[in-house]
N, CA, C and O of each residue as an XYZ file, in Angstrom:
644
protein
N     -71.245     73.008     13.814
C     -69.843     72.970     13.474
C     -69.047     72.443     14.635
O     -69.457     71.964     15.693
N     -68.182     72.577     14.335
C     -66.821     72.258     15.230
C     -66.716     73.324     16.663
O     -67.367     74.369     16.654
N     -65.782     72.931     17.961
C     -65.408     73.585     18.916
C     -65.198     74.605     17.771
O     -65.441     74.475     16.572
N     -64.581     75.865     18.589
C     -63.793     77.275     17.676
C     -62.656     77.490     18.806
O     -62.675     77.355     20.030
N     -61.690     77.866     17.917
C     -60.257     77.815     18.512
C     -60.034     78.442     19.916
O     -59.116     77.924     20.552
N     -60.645     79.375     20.467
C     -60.493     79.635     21.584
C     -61.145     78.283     22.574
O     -60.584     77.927     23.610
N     -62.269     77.703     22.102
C     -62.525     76.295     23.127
C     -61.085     75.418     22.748
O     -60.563     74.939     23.755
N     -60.699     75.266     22.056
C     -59.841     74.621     21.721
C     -58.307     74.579     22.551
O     -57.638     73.723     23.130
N     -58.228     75.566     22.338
C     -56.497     76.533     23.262
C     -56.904     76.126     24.836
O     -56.224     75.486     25.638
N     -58.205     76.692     25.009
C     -58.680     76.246     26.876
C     -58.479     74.885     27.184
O     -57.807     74.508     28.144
N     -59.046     74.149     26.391
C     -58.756     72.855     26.501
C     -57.965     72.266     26.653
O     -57.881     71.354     27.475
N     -56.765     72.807     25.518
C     -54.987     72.439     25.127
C     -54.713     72.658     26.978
O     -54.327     71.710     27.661
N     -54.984     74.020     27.561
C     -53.908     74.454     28.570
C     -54.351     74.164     29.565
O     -53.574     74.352     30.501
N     -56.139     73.417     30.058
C     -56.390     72.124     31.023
C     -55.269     71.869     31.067
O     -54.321     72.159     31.797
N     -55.508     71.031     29.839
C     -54.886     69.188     29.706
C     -53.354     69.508     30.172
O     -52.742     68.840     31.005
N     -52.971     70.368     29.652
C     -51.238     71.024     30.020
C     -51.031     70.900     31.610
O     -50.148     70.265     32.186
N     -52.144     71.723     32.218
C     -52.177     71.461     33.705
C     -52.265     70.276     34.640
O     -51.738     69.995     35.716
N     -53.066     69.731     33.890
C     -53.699     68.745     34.585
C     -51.983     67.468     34.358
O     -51.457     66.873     35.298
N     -51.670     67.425     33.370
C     -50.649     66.433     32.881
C     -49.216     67.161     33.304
O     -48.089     66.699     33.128
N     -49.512     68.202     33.802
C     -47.975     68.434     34.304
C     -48.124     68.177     36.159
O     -47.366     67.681     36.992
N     -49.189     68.660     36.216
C     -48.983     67.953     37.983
C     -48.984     66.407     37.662
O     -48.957     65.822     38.744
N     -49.002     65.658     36.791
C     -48.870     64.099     36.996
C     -47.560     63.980     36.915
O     -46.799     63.355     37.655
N     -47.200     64.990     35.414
C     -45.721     64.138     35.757
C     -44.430     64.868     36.776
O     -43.272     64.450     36.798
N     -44.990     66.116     37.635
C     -44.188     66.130     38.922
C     -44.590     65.418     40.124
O     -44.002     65.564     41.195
N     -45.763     64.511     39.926
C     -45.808     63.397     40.934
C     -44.672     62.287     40.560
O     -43.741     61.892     41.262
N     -45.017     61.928     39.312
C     -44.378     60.820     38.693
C     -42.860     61.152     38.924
O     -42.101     60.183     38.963
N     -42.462     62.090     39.041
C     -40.662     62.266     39.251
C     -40.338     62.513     40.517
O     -39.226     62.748     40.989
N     -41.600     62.430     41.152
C     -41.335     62.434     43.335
C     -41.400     61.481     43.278
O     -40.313     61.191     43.777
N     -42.079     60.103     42.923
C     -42.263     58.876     43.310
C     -40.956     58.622     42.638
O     -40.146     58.757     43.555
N     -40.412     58.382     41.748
C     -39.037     57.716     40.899
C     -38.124     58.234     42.362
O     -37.561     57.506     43.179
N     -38.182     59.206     42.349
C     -37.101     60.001     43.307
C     -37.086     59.053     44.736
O     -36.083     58.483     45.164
N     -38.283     59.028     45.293
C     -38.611     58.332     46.440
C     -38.013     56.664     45.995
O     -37.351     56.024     46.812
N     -38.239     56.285     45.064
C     -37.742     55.042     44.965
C     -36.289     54.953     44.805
O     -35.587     54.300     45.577
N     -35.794     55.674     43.707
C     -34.076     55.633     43.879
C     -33.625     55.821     45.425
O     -32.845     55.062     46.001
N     -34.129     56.744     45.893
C     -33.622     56.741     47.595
C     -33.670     55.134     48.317
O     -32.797     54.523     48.934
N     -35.115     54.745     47.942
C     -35.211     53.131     48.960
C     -33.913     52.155     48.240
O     -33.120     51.551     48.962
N     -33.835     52.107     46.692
C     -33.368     51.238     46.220
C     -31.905     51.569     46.465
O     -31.331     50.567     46.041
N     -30.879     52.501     46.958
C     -29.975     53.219     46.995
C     -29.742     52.649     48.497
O     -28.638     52.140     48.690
N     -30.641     52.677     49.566
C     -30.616     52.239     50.905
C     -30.437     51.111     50.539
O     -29.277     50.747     50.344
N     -31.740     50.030     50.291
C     -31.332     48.864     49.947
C     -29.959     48.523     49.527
O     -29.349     47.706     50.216
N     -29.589     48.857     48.853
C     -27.970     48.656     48.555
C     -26.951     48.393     49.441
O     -26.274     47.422     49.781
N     -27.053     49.562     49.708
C     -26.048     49.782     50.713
C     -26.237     48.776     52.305
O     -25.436     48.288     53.102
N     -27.468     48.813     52.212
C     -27.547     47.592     53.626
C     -26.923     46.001     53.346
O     -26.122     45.324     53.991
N     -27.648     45.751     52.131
C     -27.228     44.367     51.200
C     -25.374     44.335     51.179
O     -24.620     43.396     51.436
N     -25.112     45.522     50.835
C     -23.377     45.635     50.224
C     -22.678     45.320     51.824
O     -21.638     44.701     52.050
N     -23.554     45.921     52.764
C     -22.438     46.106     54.166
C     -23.076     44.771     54.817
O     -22.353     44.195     55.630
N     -23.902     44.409     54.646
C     -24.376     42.646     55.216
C     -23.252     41.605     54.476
O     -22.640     40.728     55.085
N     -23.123     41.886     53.090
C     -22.193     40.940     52.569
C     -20.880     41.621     53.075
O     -20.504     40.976     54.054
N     -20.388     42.217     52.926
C     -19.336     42.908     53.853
C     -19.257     42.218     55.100
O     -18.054     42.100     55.336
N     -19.934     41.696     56.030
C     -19.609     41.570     57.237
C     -20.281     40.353     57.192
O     -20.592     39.849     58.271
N     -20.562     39.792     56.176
C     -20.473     38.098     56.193
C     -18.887     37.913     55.516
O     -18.213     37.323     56.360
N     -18.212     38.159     54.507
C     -17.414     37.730     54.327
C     -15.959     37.971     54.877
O     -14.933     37.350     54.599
N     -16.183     39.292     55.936
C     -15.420     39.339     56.733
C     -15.335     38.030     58.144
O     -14.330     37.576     58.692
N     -16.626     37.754     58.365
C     -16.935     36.875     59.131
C     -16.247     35.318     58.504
O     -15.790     34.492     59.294
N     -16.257     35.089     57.058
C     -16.092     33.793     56.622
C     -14.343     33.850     56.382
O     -13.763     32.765     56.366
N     -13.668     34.902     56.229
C     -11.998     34.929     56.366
C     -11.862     34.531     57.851
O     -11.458     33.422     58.202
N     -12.266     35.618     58.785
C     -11.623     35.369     59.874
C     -12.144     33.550     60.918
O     -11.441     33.075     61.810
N     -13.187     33.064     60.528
C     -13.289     31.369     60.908
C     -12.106     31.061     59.914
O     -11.159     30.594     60.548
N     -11.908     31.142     58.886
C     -10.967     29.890     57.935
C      -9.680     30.330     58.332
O      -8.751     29.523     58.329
N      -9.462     31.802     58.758
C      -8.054     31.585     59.619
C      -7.760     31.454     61.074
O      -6.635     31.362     61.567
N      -8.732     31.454     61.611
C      -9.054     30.549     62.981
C      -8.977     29.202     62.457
O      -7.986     28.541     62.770
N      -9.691     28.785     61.854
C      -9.317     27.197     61.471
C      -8.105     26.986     61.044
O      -7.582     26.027     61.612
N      -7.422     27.524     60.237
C      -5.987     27.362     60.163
C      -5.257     27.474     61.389
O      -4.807     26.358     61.648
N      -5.020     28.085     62.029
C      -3.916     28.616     62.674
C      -4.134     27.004     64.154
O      -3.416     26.160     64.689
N      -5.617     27.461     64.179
C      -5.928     26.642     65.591
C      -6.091     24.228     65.158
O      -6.300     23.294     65.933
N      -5.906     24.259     63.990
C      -6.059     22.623     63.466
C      -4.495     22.686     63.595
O      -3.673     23.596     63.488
N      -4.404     20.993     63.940
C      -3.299     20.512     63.955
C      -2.626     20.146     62.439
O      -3.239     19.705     61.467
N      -1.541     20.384     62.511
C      -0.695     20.069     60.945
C      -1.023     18.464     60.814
O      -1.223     17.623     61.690
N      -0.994     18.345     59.068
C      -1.535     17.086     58.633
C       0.201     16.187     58.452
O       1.218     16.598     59.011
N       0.142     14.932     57.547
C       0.630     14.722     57.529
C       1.790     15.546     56.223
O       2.942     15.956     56.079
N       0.462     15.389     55.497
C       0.649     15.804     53.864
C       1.908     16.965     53.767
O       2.970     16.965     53.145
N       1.108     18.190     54.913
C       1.871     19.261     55.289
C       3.592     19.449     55.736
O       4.427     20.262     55.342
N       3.697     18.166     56.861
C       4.686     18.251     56.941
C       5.716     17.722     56.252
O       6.849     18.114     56.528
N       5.505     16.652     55.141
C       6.056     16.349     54.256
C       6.154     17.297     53.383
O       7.287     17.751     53.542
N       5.752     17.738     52.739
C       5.631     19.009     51.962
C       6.861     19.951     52.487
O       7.833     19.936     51.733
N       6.994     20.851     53.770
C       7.920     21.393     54.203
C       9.362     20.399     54.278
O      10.493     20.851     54.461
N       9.057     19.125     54.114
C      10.346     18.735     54.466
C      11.334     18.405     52.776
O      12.509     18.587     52.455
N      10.404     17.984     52.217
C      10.906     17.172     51.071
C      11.041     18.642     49.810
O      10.087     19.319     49.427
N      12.364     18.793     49.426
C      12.420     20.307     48.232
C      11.011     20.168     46.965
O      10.288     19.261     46.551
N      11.106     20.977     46.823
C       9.869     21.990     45.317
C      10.841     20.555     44.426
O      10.180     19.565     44.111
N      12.112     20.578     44.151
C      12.474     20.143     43.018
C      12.284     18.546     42.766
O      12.270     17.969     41.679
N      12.146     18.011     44.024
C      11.942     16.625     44.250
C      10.459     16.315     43.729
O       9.999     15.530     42.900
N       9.933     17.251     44.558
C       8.152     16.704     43.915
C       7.941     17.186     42.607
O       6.914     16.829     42.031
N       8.841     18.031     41.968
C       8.195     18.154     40.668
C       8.623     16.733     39.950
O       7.930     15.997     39.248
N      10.043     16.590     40.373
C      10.278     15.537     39.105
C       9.768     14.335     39.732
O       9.948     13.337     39.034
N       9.281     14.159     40.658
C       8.314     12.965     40.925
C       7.278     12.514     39.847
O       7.222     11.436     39.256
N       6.181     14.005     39.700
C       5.039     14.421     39.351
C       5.244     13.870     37.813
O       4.468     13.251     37.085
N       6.449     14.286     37.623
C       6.984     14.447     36.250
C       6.793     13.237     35.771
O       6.100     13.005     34.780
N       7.456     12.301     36.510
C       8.160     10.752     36.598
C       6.647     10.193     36.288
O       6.444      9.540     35.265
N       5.677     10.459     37.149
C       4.647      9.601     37.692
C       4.068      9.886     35.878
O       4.163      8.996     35.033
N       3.634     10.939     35.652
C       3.125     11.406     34.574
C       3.471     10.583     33.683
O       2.420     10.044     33.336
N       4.330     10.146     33.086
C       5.297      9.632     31.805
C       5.106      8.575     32.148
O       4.481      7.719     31.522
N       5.549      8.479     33.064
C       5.054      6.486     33.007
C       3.467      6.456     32.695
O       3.307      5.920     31.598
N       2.299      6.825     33.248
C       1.769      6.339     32.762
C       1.557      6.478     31.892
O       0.587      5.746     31.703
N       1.829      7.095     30.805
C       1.768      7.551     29.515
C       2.103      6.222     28.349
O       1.663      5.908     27.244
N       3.198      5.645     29.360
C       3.697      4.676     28.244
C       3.474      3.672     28.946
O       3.667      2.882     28.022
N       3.202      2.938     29.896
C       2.962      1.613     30.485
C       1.277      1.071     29.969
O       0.399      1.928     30.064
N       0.992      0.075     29.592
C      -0.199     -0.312     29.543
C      -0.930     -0.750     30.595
O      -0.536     -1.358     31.590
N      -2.328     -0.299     30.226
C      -2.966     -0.618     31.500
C      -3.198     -2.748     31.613
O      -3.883     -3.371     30.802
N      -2.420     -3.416     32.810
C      -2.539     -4.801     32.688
C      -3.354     -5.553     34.042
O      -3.676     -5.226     35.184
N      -3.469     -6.765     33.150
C      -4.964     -7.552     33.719
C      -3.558     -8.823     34.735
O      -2.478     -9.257     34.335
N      -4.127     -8.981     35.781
C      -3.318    -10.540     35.958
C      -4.416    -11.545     35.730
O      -5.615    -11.267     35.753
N      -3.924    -12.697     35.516
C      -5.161    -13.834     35.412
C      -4.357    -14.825     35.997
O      -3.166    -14.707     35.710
N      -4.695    -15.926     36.856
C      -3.997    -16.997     37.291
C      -5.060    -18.281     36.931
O      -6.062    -18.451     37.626
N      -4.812    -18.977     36.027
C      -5.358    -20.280     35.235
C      -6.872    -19.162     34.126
O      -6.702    -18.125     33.484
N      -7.850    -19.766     34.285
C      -8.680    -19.184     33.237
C      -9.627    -17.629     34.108
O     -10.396    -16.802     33.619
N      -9.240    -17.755     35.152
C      -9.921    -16.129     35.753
C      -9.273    -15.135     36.242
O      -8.186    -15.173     36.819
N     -10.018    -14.113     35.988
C      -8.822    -12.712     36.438
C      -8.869    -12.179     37.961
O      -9.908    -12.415     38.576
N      -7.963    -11.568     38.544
C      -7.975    -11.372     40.064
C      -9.028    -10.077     40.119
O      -8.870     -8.961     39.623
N      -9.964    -10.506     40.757
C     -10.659     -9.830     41.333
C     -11.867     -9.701     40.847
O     -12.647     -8.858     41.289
N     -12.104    -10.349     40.083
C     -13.148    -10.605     39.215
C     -13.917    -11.443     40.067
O     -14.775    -10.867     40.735
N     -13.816    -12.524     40.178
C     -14.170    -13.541     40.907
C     -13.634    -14.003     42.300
O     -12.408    -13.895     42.300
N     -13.946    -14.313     43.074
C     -13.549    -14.517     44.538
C     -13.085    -16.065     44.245
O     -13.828    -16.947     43.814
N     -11.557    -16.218     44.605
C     -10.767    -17.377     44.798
C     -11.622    -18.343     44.918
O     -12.795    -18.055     45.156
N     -11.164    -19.887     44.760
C     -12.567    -20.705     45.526
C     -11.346    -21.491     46.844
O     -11.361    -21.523     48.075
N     -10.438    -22.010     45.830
C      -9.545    -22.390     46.811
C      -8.503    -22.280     47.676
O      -7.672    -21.713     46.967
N      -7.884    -22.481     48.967
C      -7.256    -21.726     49.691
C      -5.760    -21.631     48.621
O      -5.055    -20.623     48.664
N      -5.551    -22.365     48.048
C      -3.844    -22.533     47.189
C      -4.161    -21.020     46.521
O      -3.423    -20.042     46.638
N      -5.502    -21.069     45.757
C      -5.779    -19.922     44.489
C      -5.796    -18.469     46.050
O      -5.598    -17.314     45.672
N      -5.929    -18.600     46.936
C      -6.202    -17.634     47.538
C      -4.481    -16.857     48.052
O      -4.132    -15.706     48.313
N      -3.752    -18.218     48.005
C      -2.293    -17.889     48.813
C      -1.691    -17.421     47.292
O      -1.372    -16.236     47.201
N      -1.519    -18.278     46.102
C      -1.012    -17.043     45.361
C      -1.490    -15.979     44.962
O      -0.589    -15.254     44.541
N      -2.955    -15.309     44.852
C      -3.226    -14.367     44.706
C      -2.528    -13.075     45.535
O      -2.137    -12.011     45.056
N      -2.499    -13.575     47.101
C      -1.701    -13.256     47.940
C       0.123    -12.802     47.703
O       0.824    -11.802     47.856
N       0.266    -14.016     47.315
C       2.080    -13.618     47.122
C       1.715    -13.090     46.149
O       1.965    -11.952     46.547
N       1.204    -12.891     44.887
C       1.320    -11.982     43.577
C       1.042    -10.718     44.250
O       2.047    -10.008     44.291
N       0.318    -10.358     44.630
C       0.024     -8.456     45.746
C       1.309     -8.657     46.103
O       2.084     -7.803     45.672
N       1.739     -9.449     46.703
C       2.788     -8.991     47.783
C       4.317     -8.792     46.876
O       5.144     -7.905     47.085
N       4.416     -9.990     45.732
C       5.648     -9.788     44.902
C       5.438     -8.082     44.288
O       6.297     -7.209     44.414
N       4.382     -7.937     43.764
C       4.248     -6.558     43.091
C       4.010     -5.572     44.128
O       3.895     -4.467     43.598
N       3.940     -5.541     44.844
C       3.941     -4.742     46.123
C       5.582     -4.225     46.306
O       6.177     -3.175     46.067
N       5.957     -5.540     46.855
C       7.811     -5.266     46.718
C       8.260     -4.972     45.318
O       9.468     -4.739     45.366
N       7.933     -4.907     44.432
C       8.896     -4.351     43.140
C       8.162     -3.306     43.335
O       8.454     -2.958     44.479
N       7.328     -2.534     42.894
C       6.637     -1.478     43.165
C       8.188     -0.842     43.889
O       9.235     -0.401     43.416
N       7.440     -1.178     45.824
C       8.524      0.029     46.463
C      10.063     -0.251     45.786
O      10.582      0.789     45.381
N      10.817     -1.392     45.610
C      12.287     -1.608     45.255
C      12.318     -0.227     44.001
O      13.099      0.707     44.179
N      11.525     -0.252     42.956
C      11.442      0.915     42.017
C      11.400      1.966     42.605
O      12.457      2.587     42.504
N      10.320      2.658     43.430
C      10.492      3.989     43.777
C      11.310      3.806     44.881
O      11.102      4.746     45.648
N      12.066      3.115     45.288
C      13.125      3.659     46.096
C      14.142      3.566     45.569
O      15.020      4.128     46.225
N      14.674      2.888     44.207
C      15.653      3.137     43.665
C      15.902      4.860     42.633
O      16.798      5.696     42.517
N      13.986      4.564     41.880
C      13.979      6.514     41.481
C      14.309      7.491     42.804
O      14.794      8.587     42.520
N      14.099      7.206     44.176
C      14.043      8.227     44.627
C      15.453      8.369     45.282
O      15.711      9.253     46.099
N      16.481      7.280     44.793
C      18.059      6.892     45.447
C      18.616      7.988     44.272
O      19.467      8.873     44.357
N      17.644      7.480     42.975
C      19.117      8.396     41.688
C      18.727     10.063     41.983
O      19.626     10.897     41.883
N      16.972     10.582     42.444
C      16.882     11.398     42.266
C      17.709     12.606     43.391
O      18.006     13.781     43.174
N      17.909     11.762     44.617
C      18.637     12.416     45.068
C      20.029     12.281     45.011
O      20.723     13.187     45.472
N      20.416     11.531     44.638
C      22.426     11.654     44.411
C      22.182     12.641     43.016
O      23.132     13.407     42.853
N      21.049     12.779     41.935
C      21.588     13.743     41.021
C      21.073     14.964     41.627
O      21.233     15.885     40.826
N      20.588     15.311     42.574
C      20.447     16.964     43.378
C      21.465     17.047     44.063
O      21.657     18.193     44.469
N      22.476     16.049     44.478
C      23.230     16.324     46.002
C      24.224     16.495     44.697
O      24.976     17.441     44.927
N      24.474     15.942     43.480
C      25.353     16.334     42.129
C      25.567     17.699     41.773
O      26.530     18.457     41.660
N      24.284     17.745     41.629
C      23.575     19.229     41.202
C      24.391     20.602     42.234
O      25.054     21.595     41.932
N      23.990     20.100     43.333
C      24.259     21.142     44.415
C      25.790     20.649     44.579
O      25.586     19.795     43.716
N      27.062     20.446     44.902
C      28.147     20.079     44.567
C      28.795     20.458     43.218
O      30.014     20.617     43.147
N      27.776     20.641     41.871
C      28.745     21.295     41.324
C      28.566     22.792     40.964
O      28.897     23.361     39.924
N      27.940     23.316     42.115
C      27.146     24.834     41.831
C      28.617     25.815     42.584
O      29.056     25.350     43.636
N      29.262     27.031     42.056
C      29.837     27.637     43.325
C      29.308     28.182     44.652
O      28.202     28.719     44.708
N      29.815     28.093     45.339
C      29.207     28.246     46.704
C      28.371     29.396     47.076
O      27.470     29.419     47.914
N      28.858     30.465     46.234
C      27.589     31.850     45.984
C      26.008     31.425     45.196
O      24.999     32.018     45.578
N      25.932     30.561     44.292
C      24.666     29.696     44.127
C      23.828     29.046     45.239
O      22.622     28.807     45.287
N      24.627     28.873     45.945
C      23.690     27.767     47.018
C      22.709     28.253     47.712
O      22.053     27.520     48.452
């Protein structure tokens, strides 16, 4: 026949023994590991900590100690309201201007390298005519944009300003 229930129960309360000291090993080792992985952390967290403390204080050493650009000091000089409606200006035009080709007789500038010195001198004055309308334009936008701020500011009461 079969074991009989008392072999049976002995057996059950081995195995009980034997499988409970495994799993209070098994919950010292977890334990032992949350501790390393918990260290780990914290070394990783305070290394990046004191790298990125390290990477603020160079970029404001680099600030403070580089010489001002140009960009910069234009910026401080010229108002917020000027460069927006520049931005503004610049925007819209191209919006509506087409993009254009010059061609002088059957080839386009820049396509091909001039052959002759004549084709080379007007290619020349054409840069240079559109060169001067170019600036004559933005210095006439930038004539209205400031008589309508110096407008602006003139008709504000003097507690506005």
């Amino acid at each position: 026949m079969g074991p009989s229930s008392d072999q049976i129960e002995r057996q059950i309360v081995e195995m009980r023994g034997s499988m409970e000291s495994k799993i209070v090993e098994l919950r010292e080792r977890s334990e032992r590991r949350i501790r390393r992985v918990k260290r780990t952390a914290l070394i990783v967290g305070g290394a990046g900590a004191v790298v990125g403390v390290a990477l603020v204080g160079a970029f404001v050493i680099y600030r403070l100690t580089r010489p001002v650009t140009v960009q910069e000091r234009a910026r401080r000089i010229v108002p917020r309201g000027v460069t927006r409606g520049l931005r503004k200006a610049g925007k819209n035009a191209r919006g509506r201007i087409p993009p254009m080709r010059l061609y002088i007789g059957d080839r386009q500038v820049g396509e091909e390298r001039p052959v002759t010195r004549w084709e080379t001198i007007a290619v020349r004055a054409a840069q240079a005519a559109g060169t001067a309308a170019a600036g004559a334009i933005a210095s006439r936008v930038m004539a209205g944009m400031t008589e309508a701020m110096r407008g602006r500011l003139s008709s504000q009461p003097p507690d506005e300003r």
